[in-house]
C-alpha positions in Angstrom: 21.3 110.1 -248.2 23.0 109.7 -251.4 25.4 112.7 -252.8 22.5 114.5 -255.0 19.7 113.6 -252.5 21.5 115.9 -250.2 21.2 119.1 -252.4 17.2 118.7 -252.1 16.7 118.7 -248.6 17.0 121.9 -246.7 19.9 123.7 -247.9 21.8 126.9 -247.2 23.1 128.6 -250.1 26.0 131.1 -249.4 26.9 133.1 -251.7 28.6 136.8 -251.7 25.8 139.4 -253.4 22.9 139.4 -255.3 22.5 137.9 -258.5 25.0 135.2 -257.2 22.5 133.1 -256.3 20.2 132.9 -259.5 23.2 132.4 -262.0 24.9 129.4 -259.6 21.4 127.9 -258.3 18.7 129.0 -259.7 17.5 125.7 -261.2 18.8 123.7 -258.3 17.0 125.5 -255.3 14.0 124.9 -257.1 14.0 121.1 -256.6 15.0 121.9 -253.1 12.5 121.0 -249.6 13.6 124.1 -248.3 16.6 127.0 -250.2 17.9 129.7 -247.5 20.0 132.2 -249.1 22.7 133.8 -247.5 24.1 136.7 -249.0 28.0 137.9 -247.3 28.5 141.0 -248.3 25.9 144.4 -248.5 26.2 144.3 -252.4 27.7 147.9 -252.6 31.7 148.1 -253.3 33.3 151.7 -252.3 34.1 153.1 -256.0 31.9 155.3 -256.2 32.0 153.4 -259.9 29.3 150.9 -258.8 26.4 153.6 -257.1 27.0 156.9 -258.7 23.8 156.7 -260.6 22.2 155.5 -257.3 22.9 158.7 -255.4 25.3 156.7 -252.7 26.4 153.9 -251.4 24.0 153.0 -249.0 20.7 153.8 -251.6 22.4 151.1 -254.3 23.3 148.4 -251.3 19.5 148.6 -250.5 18.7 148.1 -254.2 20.4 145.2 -254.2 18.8 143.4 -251.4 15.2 144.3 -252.7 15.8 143.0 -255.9 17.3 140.0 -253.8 13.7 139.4 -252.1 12.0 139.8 -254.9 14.1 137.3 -257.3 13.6 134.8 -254.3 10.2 135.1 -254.2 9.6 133.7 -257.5 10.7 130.6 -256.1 9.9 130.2 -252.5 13.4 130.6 -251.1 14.4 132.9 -247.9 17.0 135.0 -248.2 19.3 136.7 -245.3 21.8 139.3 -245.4 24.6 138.3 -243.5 25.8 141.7 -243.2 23.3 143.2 -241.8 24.1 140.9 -238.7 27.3 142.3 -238.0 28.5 145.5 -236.3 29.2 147.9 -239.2 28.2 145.6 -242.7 30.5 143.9 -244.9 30.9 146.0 -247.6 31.4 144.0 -251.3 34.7 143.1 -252.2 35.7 143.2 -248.7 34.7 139.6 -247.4 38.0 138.8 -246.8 38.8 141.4 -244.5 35.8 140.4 -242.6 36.3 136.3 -242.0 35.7 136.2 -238.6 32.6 138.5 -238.2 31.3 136.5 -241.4 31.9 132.9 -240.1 30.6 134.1 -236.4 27.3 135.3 -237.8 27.0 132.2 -240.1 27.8 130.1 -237.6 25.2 131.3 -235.5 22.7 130.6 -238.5 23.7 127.2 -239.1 22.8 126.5 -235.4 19.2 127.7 -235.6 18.6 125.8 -239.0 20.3 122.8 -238.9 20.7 122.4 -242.9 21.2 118.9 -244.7 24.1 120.7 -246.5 25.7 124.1 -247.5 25.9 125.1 -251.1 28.9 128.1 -251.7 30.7 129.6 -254.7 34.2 127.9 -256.0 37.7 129.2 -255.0 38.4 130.7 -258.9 40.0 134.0 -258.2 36.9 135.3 -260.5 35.8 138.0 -257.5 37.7 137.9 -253.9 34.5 137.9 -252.4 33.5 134.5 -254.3 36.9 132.8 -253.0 35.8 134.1 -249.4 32.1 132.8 -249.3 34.1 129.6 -250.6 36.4 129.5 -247.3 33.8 130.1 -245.1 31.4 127.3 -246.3 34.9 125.2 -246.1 35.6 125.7 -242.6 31.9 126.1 -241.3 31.3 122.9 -242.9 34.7 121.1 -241.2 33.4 122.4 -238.2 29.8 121.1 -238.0 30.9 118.2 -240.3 28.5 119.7 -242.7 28.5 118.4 -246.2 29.5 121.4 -248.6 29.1 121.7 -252.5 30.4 124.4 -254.6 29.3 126.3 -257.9 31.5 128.3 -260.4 30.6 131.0 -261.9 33.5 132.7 -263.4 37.2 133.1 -264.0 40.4 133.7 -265.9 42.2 130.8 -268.0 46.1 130.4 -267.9 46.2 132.8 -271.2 43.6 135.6 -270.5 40.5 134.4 -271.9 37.5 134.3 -269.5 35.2 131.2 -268.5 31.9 131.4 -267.4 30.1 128.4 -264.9 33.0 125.7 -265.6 35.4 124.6 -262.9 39.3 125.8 -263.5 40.1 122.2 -262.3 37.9 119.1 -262.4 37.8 116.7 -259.5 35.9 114.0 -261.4 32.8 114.9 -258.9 31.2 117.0 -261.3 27.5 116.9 -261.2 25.7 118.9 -264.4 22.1 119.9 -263.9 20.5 120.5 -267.6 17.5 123.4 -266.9 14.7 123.6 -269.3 10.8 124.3 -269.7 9.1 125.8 -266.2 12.3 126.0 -264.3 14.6 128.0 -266.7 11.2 130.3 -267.3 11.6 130.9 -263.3 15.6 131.1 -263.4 14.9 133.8 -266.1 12.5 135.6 -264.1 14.6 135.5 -261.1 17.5 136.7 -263.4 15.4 140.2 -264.6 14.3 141.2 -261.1 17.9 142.4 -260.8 17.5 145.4 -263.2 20.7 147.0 -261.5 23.1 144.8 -262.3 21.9 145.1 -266.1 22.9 141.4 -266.2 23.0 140.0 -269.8 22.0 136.8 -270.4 24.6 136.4 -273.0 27.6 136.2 -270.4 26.1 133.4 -268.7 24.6 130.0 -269.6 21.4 129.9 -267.8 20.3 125.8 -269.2 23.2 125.0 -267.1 24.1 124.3 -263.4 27.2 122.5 -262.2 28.1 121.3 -258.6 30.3 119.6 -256.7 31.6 118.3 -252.9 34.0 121.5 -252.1 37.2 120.4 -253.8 40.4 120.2 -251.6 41.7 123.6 -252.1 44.8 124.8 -249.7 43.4 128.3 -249.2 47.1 129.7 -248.2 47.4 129.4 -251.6 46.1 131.7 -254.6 43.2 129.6 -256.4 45.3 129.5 -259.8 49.1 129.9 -260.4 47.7 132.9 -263.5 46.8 136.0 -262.8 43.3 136.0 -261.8 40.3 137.5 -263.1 40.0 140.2 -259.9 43.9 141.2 -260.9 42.9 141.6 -264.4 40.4 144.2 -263.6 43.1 145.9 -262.1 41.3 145.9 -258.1 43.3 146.9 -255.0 43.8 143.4 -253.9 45.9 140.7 -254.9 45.7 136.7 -254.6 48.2 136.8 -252.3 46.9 139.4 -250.4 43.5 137.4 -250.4 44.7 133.7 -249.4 46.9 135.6 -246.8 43.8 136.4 -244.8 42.9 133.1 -245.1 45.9 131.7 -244.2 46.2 134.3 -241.3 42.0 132.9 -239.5 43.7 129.6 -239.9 46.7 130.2 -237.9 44.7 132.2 -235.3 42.5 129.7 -234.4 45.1 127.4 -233.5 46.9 129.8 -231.2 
């Protein structure tokens, strides 16, 4: 099976909340035999920021995933909720915290479907829980000698500016899926059903879909030497902090 050939079989898509999924692959999982959508986290950070208009929590993390089902309806694909198969949730921008419930549950999943490949957001310090899905699809995919590609979707450049859907780095790998006519209608339609997230098609570029095999990241390591996008917005964690945990699974599994 050549390198592209292995994106259209049956493919699971990891990816850390809804909405992730449509901007990274919405074109691509249309091609596919058979797109199962994994979503790590329950969409629903604790600032009270993100849900107050949503009455709590719980009420906006629900909203998410229905919008989720019906986005993936348009096209066919199945979507799961990885946190809903863990004792307690994995509450967004907290995937990191969570790595071994996450890779457990996943792990679990992989062995009931037995994909042709796994499909995961890049490790560009654009959300925490982005760099996380990325390290889990890594290491599930070194585990079950699973072939892994990877999606960006946003970050930070060395002086501030943002980038949007273009890798930090290029590997030479690159793989660029132009989306026009019936599949960028459906991509677009996917896009609206998430009417919380207020998404503006302006931020994104929705005629265009990049991949890549997982690039050879050492996830001890921040993703970029800069500060990141997440430490721009000023959140509570750092890169550091972030590649740490990583860092730390790794050395626990080999004790």
């Amino acid at each position: 099976m050549d390198s592209f050939q292995q994106l259209l079989g049956t493919a699971v898509v990891l990816v850390a909340h809804p909405d992730d999924e449509v901007i990274g692959f919405g074109a691509l999982m249309q091609k596919m035999k058979k797109a199962i959508v994994v979503f790590s986290t329950d969409g629903a950070p604790r600032d009270e920021y993100f849900w107050k208009s949503y009455g709590s929590r719980e009420r906006y993390s629900q909203i998410r995933q229905e919008e989720a089902r019906e986005a993936l309806s348009i096209i066919g694909a199945e979507p799961v909720f990885l946190s809903d198969m863990v004792k307690d949730g994995i509450i967004d921008q907290e995937l990191f915290k969570r790595l071994g419930d996450a890779t457990n549950a996943l792990d679990r999943m992989l062995e009931r479907i037995q994909p042709d490949c796994l499909l995961t957001l890049a490790y560009e310090g654009g959300h925490p829980d982005h760099d996380a899905a990325c390290f889990i699809a890594w290491h599930a995919g070194r585990r079950r000698r699973l072939a892994v590609w990877e999606s960006p979707l946003y970050h930070r450049n060395a002086d501030g500016s943002g980038a949007v859907q273009t890798f930090p780095k290029l590997t030479g790998d690159e793989i660029e899926l132009r989306v026009e006519g019936a599949a960028l209608e459906k991509k677009l339609e996917m896009f609206h059903a998430y009417k919380s997230q207020k998404l503006v098609l302006d931020h994104f570029r929705p005629q265009v879909e990049q991949f890549r095999p997982v690039a050879d990241y050492d996830f001890t390591q921040r993703p970029l030497p800069w500060k990141l996008n997440y430490e721009s917005w000023q959140w509570s964690m750092s890169g550091e902090e972030v590649s740490h945990a990583f860092a730390s699974y790794l050395k626990s599994e080999k004790l």
